[in-house]
MARLUM-438922 format. One record per residue (C-alpha): x, y, z. Coordinates in steps of 0.25 Angstrom, whole numbers, plus 5000, padded with zeros to 4 digits. Example, Ala and Ser with C-alpha at 12.3 -4.5 7.8 and 13.67 -1.06 7.14 Angstrom:
504949825031
505549965029
! end
This chain:
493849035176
494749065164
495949185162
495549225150
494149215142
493949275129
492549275127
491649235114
492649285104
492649225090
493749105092
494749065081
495348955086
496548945077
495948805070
495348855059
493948845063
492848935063
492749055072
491749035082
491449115097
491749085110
492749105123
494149065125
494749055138
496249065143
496749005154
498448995159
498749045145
498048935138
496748925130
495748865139
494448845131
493948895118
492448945110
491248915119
491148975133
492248985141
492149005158
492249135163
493749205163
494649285172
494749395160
493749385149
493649435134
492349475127
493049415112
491449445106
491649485092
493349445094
494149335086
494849245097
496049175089
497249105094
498649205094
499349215079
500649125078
501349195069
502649105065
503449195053
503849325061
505349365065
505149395078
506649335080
507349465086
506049555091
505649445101
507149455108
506549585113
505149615111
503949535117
502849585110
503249565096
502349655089
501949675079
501349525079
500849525093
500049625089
499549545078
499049425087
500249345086
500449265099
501549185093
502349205084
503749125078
505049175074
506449125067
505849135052
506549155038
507849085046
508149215053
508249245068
509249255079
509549125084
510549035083
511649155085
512949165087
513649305093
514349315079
513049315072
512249425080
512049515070
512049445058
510649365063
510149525065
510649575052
509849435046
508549455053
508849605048
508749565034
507949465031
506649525042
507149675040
507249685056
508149805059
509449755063
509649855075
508449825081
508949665083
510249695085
509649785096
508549695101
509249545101
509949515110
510649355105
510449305118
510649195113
511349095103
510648975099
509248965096
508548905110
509449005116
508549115108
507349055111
507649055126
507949205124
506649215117
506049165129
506349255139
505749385133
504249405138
503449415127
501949445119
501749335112
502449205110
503749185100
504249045093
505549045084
506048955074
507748945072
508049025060
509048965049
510149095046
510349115060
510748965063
511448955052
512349085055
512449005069
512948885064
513648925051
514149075054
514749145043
514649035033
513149035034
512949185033
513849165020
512749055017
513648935016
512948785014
512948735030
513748605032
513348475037
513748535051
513148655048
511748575048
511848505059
512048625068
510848695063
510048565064
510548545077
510248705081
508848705075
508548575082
509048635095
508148765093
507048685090
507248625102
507248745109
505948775104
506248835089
505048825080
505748785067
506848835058
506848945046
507748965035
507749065024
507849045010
507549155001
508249264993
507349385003
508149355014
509449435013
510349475023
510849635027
511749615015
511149565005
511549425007
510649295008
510349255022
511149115027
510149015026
509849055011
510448945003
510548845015
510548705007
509248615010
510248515018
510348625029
508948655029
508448515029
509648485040
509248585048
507648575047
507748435050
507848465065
506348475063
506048335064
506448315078
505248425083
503748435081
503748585081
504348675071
504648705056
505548725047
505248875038
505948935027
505849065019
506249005004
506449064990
506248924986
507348934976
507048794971
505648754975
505648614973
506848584981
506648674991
505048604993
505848484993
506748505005
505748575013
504748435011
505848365014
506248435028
504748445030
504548285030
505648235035
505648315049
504048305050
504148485053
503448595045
504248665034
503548805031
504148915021
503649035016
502749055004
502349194997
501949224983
503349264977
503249374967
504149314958
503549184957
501949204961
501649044959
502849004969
501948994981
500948894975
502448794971
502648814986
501248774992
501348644982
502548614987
502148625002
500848544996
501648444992
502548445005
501448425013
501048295004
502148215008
502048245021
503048365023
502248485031
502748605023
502248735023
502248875017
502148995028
501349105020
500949265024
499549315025
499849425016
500949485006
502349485011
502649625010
503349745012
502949875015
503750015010
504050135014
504950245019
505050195034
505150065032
506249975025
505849965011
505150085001
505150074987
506250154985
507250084994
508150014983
508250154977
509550224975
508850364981
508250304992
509750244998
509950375006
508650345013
508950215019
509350245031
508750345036
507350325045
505950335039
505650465044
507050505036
506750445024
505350465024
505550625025
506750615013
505850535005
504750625004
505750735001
505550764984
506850744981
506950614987
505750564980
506250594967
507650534970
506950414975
506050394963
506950414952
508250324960
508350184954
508650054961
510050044971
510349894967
511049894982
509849924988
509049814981
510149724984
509849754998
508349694995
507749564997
507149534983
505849544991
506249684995
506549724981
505149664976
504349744986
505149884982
505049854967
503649824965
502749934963
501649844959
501649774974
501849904980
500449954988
500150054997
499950005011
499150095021
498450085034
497449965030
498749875029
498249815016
499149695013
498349645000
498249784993
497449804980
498149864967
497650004971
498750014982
499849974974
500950084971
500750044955
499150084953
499250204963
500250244952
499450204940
498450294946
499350404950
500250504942
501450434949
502350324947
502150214956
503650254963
502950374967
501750314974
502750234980
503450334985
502450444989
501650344997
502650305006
503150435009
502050485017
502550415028
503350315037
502050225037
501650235022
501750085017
501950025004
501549885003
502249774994
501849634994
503149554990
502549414992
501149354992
500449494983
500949454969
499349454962
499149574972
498349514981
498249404993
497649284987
498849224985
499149225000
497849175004
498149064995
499349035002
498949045017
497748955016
498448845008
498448725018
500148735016
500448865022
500548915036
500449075039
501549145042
502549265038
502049375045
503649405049
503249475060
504449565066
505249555054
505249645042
504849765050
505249885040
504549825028
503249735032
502549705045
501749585044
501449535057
500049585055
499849445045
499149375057
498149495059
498049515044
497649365042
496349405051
496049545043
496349525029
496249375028
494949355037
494349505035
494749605027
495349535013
494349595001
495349574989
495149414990
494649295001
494749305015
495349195025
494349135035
494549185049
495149035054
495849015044
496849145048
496849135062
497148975059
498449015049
499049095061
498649005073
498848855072
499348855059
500448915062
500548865078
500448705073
501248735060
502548765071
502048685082
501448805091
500548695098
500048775110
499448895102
498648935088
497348885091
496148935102
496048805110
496148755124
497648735129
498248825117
499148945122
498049055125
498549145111
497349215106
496849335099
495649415101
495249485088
494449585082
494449535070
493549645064
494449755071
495649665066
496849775057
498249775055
498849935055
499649985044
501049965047
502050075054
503350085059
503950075073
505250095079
505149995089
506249905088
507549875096
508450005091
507250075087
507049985074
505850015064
504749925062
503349895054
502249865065
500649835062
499649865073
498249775072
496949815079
496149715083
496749615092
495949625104
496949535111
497849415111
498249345122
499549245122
499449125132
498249195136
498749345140
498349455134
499649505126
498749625118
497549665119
496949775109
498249785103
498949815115
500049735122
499749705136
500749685142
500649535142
502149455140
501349305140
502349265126
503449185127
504349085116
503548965111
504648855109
504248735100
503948615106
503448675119
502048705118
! end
């Protein structure tokens, strides 16, 4: 007599094989038999007609400071994510000193645009070193299961204090600490280490982040800790400033400590054949032996505009400064105001408010010709017709007033702009990059950017846009998504307990109506600690997901069900 049977359900196992039909059984939170017949079950599930896959690991979100106090972790959860990993783009919480409390909150603030009253609010630093956080982590009952990776800034901050927030090269001594920290945390159960390299991330003044210009000796010093584990990774998020020598490096770090080093790879804008140099250079990595890999989106890294979120078309404007600070409603109801719209329209550029602005940020408010209008069919790979620039072409207005007379009939009116991934306005350049053999699926920063994007929803989207819905080019086999975010992303980091549908595995699973399967259009919510404003997006069509075996949802409903905990490296 097993727990748990989910009967004839369309299995797919994780492996990348063919969906077939059969039962699985759970038994003590573990998967005790896949496909065929199992015996009967204490509480069984009709799955007829149902996809059975194994719970998303989702390994990109920012999950840093949200998990200190909420154990649900929406909106992934919601998304079928039964795991999903933090410490990304060398930002996060831990190591800390007292002294450089706020400065780690105004950081994550910054670079993943969460409201700075809402952590400073909801984390606690009950802690100072790295496995002291993890052990914090571990005492909060939870949805789903959470990993972290030691981020560089904050270690750096703890090791060098003022000097590395003034981005001074670290010392000899300076190295060894941070080696010796990292291998410490890792220790602890830490999946791998991040660092940032790239112009986009800026701190609250304007200035570059610590770990910007970190020479290659530190990096390479402190990634070589890596060597002594057989789990984790080392990641990056890089401009790539000089691409050969950066390649170099990486191969270098990659080969000698035996670890996977993964950055990120979009389609830049300014330079639409950078990506395929990039995949060369992991090609050739992986030839001599060094496993190097690029973590690629399912979909355009965007941003969404409009009045009640952070960025409209109109922010840099010098009218639009008196708007800044006031709440949507506010700025919604002066915005529609005549007067206002013609100020607005006819204001130039504040070269302050631009300063303020990643050059991502400026890109995705100066482009009229990536700007589309985004409505309840969350469209992410929107045709010409949407776009601001032909519904003015077709209109007796110029395309600032389309602009600006969509998003002002209301607080949920969306413009969308693909900053990355969209520069031949449409997505086959992204398929390209996630099936090449050299890329791992990733980036859905789920709980960071809340007032500009929400992209938690990638692992859903992969299953309706990729393996149903796409009409403007291919589709992705079925497996072939489910595989990307299951044991790709598990074995890639050393989760070696979970991704696949197979006996002894953790019992994370999802039942799915695939055909019922859709993502809601994006809204806002007030739901974060000292009433913080946020993007979430709904689904349909999660029938349920269990996490070591209990139900944790169950027709998009939470039930109650706390089974989650902290998955530390090393101790499947």
């Amino acid at each position: 007599m097993h727990e748990t049977v989910i009967r004839s359900g369309t299995i797919v196992d994780g492996d990348g094989g063919q969906p077939y039909t059969g039962d699985l059984a759970i038994d003590n939170g573990r998967i005790s038999a896949v496909g065929g017949k199992a015996g009967p079950g204490h509480r069984e599930i009709d799955a007829n007609g149902l996809l059975v896959t194994p719970g998303w690991v989702d390994v990109h979100t920012h999950y840093d400071g949200q998990a200190t106090w909420d154990p649900i972790l929406a909106p992934s959860s919601w998304h079928g994510v039964t795991t999903t990993m933090f410490g990304n783009c060398g930002v996060g919480f831990a190591p800390v000193r007292k002294a450089h409390h706020r400065e780690l909150i105004d950081l994550m603030e910054a670079i993943e645009e969460i409201p700075g009253t809402a952590l400073a609010e909801g984390v606690t630093y009950d802690w100072e070193s790295f496995p002291e956080f993890l052990d914090a982590l571990e005492q909060l009952p939870r949805t789903i299961d959470i990993a972290a990776q030691v981020p560089h800034h904050p270690l750096r901050v703890y090791v060098m204090g003022e000097r590395a927030l003034r981005r001074e090269p670290a010392t000899a001594e300076d190295i060894k600490a941070m080696h010796d920290m990292t291998e410490e945390a890792m220790a602890a159960g830490a999946f791998g280490f991040t660092t940032s390299r790239t112009n986009s991330h800026k701190t609250l003044t304007g200035d570059f982040v610590p770990g910007r210009y970190s020479e290659v000796d530190e990096l390479i010093g402190i990634g070589a800790c890596l060597a002594k584990f057989n789990y984790g990774a080392f990641g990056m998020n890089s401009d790539f400033d000089d691409e050969q020598g950066e390649m170099a490096w990486i191969t270098e770090l990659a080969r000698q400590t035996g670890r996977p080093v993964w950055f990120l790879i979009t389609q830049n804008i300014r330079d639409p054949e950078r990506w395929r140099r990039l995949l060369a250079g992991i090609h050739a990595a992986r030839a001599s032996g060094a496993p190097v890999a690029g973590q690629v989106a399912c979909r355009p890294v965007g941003v969404l505009l409009g009045v009640g979120v952070t960025l409209t078309p109109f922010s840099a404007r010098e009218a639009f400064q008196e708007l800044r600070e006031l709440s949507g409603e506010e700025r919604l109801a002066r915005m529609r105001d005549p007067a206002m719209r013609d100020r607005i329209l006819k204001s130039a550029d504040s070269e302050a408010a631009m300063d303020r602005l990643s050059p991502s940020r400026v890109r995705a408010i100066t482009r009229w010709d990536r700007m589309y209008t985004f409505g309840p069919d969350a469209d992410y790979e929107p045709a010409d017709e949407r776009c601001v620039v032909t519904i003015a072409a077709n209109s007796n207005r110029t395309v600032e007033e389309v602009a600006y007379d969509y998003i002002i009939e209301g607080l949920d009116r969306f413009l969308y702009c693909p900053v990355s991934n969209y520069v031949d306005g449409n997505l086959e350049t992204t398929r390209e990059m996630f099936l090449d053999p050299g890329t791992l699926s990733g980036l859905s920063d789920g709980g960071a950017h809340v007032g500009s994007v929400v992209d938690a929803s990638m692992p859903t989207y992969l299953l309706t846009h990729w393996a149903r819905d796409r009409t403007r080019g291919p589709k992705l086999p079925l497996e072939t998504v489910v595989k990307a975010q299951t044991s790709e992303t598990a074995d890639f980091f050393g989760f070696t307990d979970r991704g696949r549908l197979a006996p002894g595995l953790r019992a994370d699973v999802n039942m799915i109506d695939h055909e019922g399967l859709r993502i809601h259009a994006p809204h806002l919510v007030h739901d974060l600690p000292a009433g913080g404003k946020r993007l979430v997006q709904g689904v349909d069509g999660y029938v349920a997901t269990f996490v070591a075996g209990e139900a944790v949802f169950e027709n998009g409903e939470h039930t109650g069900a706390l089974p989650g905990r902290l998955v530390r490296a090393g101790r499947a």
